[in-house]
C-alpha positions in Angstrom: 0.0 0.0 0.0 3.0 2.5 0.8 4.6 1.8 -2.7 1.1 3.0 -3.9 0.7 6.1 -1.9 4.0 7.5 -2.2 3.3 8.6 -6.3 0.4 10.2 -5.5 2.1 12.3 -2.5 4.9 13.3 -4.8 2.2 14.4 -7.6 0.6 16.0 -4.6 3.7 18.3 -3.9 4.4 19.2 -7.4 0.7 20.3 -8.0 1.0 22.0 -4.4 3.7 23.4 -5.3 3.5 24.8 -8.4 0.1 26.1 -7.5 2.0 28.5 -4.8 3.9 30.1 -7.0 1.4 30.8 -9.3 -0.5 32.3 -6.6 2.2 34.2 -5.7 2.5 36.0 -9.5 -1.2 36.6 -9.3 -0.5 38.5 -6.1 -0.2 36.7 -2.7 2.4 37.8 -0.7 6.6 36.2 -1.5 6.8 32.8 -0.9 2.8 32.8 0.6 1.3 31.2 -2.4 -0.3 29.3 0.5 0.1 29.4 4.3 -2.6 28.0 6.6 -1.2 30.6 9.7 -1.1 33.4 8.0 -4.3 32.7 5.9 -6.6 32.8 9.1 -4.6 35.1 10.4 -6.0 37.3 8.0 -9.1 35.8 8.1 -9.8 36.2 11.8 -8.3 40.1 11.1 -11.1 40.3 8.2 -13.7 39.2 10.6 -12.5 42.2 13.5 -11.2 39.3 15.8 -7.6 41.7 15.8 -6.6 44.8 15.2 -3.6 44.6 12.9 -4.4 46.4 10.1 -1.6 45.2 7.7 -3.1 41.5 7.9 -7.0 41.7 7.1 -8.9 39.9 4.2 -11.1 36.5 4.1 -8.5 34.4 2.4 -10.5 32.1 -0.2 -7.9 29.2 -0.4 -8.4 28.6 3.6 -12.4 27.9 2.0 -11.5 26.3 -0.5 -9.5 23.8 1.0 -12.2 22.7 3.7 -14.8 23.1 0.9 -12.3 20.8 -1.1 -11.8 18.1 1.8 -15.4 17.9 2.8 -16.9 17.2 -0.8 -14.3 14.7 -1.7 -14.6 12.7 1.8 -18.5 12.8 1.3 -18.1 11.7 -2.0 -15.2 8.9 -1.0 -16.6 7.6 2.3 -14.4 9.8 4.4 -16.5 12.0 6.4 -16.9 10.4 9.6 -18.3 12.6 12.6 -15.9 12.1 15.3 -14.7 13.9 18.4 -14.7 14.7 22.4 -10.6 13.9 22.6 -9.5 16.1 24.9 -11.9 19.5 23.0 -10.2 22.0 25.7 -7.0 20.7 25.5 -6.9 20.8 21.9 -8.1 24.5 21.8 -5.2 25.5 23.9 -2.2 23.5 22.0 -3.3 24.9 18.3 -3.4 28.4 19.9 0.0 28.2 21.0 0.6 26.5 17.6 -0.4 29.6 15.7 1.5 31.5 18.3 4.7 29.8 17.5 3.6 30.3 13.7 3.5 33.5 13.8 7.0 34.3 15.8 8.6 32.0 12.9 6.2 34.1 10.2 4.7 30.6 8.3 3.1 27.4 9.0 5.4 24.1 8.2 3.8 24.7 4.6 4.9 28.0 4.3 8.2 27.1 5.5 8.8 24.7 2.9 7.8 27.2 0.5 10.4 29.6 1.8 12.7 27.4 1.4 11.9 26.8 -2.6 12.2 30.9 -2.8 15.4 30.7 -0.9 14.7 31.8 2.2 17.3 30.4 4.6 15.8 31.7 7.8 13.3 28.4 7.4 16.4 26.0 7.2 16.6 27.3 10.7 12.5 26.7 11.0 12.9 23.4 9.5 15.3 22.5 12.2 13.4 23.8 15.5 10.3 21.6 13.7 11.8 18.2 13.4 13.3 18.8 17.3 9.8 19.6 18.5 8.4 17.1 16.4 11.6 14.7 18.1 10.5 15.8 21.2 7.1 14.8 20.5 7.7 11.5 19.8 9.7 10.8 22.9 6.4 11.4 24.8 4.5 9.5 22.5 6.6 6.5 22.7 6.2 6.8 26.6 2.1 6.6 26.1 1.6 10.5 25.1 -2.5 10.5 24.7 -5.3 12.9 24.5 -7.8 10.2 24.3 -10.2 8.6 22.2 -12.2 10.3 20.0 -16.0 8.7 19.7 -18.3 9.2 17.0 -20.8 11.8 16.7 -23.6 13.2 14.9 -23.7 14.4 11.3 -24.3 17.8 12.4 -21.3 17.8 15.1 -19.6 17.0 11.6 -20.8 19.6 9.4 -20.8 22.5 11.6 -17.3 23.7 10.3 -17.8 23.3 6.5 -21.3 24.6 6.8 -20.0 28.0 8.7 -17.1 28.0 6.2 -19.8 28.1 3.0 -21.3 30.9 5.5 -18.4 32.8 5.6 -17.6 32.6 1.9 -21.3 34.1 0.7 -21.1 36.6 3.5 -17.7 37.8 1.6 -19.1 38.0 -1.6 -22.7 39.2 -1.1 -22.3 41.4 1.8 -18.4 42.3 1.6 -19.0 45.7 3.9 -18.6 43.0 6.9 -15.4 43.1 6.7 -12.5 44.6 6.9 -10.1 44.7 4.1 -6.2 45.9 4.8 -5.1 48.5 2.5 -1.4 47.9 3.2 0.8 44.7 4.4 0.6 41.4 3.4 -3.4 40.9 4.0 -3.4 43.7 0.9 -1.5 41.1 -1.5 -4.2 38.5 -2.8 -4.4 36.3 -6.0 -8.0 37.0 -7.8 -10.6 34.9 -5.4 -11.5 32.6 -8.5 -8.1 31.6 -8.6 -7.3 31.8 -5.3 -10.7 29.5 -4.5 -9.6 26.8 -7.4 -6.4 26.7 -6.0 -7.4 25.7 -2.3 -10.2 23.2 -3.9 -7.6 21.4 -5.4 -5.0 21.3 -2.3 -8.0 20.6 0.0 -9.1 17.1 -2.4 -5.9 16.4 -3.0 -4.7 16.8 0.8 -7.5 14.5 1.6 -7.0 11.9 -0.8 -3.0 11.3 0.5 -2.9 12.5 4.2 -0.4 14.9 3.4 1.1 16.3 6.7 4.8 17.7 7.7 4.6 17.4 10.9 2.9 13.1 10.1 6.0 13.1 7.4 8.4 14.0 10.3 7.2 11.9 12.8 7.1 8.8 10.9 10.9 9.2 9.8 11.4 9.0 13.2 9.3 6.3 14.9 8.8 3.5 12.4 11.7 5.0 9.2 8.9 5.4 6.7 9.9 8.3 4.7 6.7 7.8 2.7 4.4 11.4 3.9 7.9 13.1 4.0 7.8 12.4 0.3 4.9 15.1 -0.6 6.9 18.0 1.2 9.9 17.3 -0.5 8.1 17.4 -4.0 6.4 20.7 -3.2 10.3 22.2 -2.2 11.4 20.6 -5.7 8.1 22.4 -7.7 8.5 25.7 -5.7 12.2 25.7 -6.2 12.2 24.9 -9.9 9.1 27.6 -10.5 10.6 30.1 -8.4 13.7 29.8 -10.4 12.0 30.0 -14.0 9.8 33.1 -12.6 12.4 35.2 -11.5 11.8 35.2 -7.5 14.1 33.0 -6.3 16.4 34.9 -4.3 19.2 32.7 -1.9 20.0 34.4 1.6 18.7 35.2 5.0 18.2 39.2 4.6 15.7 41.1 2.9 13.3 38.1 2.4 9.5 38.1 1.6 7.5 38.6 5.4 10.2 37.0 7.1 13.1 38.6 9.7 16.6 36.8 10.4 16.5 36.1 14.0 17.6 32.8 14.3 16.8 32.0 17.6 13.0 32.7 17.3 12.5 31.2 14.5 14.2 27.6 15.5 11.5 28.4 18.9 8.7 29.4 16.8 9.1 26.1 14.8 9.9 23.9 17.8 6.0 24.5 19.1 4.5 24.4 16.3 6.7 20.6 15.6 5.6 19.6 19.0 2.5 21.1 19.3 1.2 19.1 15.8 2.5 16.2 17.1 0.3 16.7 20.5 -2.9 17.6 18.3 -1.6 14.5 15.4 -1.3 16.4 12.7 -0.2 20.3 11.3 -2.4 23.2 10.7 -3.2 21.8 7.1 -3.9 18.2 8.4 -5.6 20.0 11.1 -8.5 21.2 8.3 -8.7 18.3 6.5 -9.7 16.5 9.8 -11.8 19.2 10.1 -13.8 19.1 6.7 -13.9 15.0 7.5 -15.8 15.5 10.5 -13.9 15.6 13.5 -15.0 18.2 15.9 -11.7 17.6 17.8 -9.4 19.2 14.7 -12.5 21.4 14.0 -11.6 22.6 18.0 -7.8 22.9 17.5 -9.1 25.3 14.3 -10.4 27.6 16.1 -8.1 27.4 18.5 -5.5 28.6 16.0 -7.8 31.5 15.1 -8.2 32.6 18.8 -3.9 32.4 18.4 -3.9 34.6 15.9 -6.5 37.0 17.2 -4.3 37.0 20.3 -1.3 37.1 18.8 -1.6 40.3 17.2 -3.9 42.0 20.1 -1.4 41.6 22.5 1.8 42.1 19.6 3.3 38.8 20.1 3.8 38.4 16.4 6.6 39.0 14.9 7.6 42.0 12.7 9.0 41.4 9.1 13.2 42.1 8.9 12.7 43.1 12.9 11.2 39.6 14.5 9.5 39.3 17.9 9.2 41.7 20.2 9.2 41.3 24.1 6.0 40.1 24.4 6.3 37.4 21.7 9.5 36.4 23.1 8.1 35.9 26.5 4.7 34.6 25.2 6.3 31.5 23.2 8.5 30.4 25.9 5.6 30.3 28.2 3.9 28.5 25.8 6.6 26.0 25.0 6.5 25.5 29.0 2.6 24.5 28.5 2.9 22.2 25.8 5.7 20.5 27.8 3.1 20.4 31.2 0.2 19.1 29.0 2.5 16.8 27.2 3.7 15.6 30.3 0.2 15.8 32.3 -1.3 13.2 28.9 1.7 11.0 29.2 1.2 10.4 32.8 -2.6 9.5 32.4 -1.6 7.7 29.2 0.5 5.5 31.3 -2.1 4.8 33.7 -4.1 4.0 31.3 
């Protein structure tokens, strides 16, 4: 079966891949043809949950790729409603997940796609990932559990892609709602058609071949099956080679696309966003795939990243392009990393007992 499914990861990647950067010539932000942080991010800015101004718009590829996952798992058998794991629990790890995210500037996808633009600040991401997602694993391996998820009704399943069809008619019928920046990054967008075809696609084909870094990661190092690992590295090869042909490839660690050069943060940032995936099974993208199948639990640890961005940026924990964190940021993702490690601990406990 692994023989089978690696093809379709690595055409995965390249589609993935490609697909950035021709999102990114339309008019997303450098090396943000797609990135599931800072796309609700904006989102939750578009929807007056912050106050950043620079980062505000309803990002359609975040739609399109729960719109995406949810048709082809009803159409496939996938959607099964599912949840109660640990809700709470959940909510708090993926807020500290989109804290981390946005110290680093980019979610593991994003960071591989800095990488194809060449962006050497996310070597230093990629390397506070894999220790986080190491870390992980160590509790894992020791009985690291959040519980077992039960099923649940239809409607417990469909409340997410039902408010996420919400959300996109609201945009286009009644756009006043919301707030658009006029400046920054959430000004940069790709035409919504596009930009909505674009996320239908990554959301099917995400579905279809559990694509996940932080999955891809942890398997390499628990059982050596380098077989989800394979999809990322495709989408660095596509990005790479169409960043190349386009022009925008540009080697270094200065002056990069919404990124800053301080090294230290950004291997932190990445280390809880590794090891907070690996606490919630999955990264932000997996996250809302899970999501548009029908787990409540990933559709908790979704909104849970949107209250981390809203708070990110309320209380400026975030970090600046070219400058990086701040003082609160600094302060807010060690305490974080400190509550992943007492949750991860607390779960391993019980786990044991068990």
């Amino acid at each position: 079966m692994r023989s089978t499914e690696k093809p379709k990861l690595i055409i995965t990647g390249i589609i993935i891949g490609l697909a950035a950067v021709v999102l990114t010539l339309l008019g997303n932000p450098g090396n943000m043809g797609f990135c599931i942080a800072c796309f609700l991010r904006d989102t939750a800015g578009a929807m007056h949950f912050h106050t950043a101004a620079i980062v505000e718009y309803v990002r359609p590829e975040i739609i399109g790729i729960i719109i995406g996952a949810f048709s082809i798992s009803i159409i496939r058998g996938d959607f099964r409603p599912r949840g109660g794991s640990s809700p709470v629990l959940r909510f708090i790890i993926a807020a500290i997940v989109m804290m981390g995210a946005l110290v680093f500037l980019g979610c593991p996808l994003r960071m591989v796609l800095r990488l194809g633009g060449g962006d050497l600040n996310a070597l230093v991401g990629l390397l506070g990932f894999a220790a986080g997602i190491g870390v992980g694993c160590v509790f894992i391996n020791n009985g690291f559990t959040l519980g077992k998820a039960e099923r649940q009704s239809a409607i417990e399943g469909v409340a997410l892609p039902s408010a996420t069809v919400l959300l996109f008619v609201l945009f286009l019928a009644v756009p006043s709602l919301f707030l658009f920046s006029e400046t920054g990054p959430g000004s940069m967008d790709a035409p919504v058609a596009a930009a909505l075809l674009a996320g239908l696609v990554v959301g099917i084909a995400a579905e279809r071949t559990r694509l996940c870094m932080a999955g891809g990661i942890r398997d390499m190092i628990l059982i050596r099956d380098f077989t989800l690992i394979s999809g990322f590295a495709a989408i660095f090869l596509a990005s790479l080679v169409g960043n190349i042909v386009a022009g925008s490839f540009h080697l270094g660690f200065l002056d990069q696309p919404v990124s800053h050069p301080m090294h230290l943060w950004n291997f932190l940032g990445m280390f809880a966003v590794g090891l907070g995936s690996v606490m919630l099974g999955g990264c932000p993208l997996r996250q809302l795939i899970l999501a548009a199948e029908g787990s409540s639990d990933s559709a908790s640890a979704v909104l849970g990243m949107i209250a981390g961005a809203a708070i990110s940026h309320n209380f400026s924990l975030a970090s600046s392009a070219n400058v990086g964190p701040g003082l609160n940021g600094k302060v807010a993702l060690v305490g974080g990393i400190i509550i992943l490690l007492a949750i991860a601990v607390a779960a391993t406990l019980k786990g044991r007992k068990e």
